[in-house]
N, C-alpha and C positions, 0 to 999 in steps of 0.2 A: 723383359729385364735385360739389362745392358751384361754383356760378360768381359769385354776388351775394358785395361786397365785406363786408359782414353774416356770409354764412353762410361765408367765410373763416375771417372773425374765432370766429364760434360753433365749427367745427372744432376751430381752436386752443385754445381756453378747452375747450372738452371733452375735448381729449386731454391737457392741463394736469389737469385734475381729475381725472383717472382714473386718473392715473398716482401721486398724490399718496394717492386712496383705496385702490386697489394696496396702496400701501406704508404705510398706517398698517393696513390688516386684516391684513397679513403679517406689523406689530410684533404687531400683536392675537394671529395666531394663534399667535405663539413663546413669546409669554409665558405665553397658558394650555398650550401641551407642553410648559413647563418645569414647570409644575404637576403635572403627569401622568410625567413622566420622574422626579421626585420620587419619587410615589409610587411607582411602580415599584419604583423603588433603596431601599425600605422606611426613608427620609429622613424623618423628623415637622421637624427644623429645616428643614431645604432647602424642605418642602413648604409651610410656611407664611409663608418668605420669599418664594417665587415666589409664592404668593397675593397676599403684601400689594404684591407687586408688578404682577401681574395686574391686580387691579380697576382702580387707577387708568389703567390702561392703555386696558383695557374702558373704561372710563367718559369718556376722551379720545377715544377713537375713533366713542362715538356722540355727544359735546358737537357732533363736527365735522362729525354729519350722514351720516357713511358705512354706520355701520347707525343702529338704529330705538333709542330708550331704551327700550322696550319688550325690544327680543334682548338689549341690555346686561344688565338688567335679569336677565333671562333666564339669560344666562350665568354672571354673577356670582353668584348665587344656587346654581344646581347647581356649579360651581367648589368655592363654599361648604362646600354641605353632601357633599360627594368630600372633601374635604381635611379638614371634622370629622369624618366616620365613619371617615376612615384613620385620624387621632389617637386617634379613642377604641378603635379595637380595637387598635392598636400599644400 
């Protein structure tokens, strides 16, 4: 446990941060299962809503530093190209 009136404060700001990226990867990771629950339920509209809803999600969640714009990147792309090959064989 921290004892300098410093690493109090560091404690606090890091259990503040954490809890905050917590809960934006946990928006992150609902919106791409909705992606995937989509296709599932053999949905082409449903599935291309939750995309377009997706990315910007992804792409807010690494602006804020919680993952790398590189894994966004990453994500959104195969998200992507899941959700054009389900359109094109449906």
């Amino acid at each position: 446990m921290a004892n300098h009136k410093s690493a109090l404060k560091r404690n606090r700001q890091n259990a503040v941060r954490r809890a905050r990226n917590r809960a934006n990867r946990t928006k992150m990771r609902n919106s791409i299962k909705a992606v995937d629950v989509a296709i599932e339920e053999n949905s082409v509209e449903n599935a291309q809503v939750a995309l377009k809803a997706a990315i910007p999600m992804i792409m807010k969640v690494a602006s804020k530093g919680t993952i790398k714009k590189e894994t966004a990147s990453r994500k959104i792309s195969r998200l992507t190209k899941r959700v054009n090959r389900f359109v094109a064989s449906a």
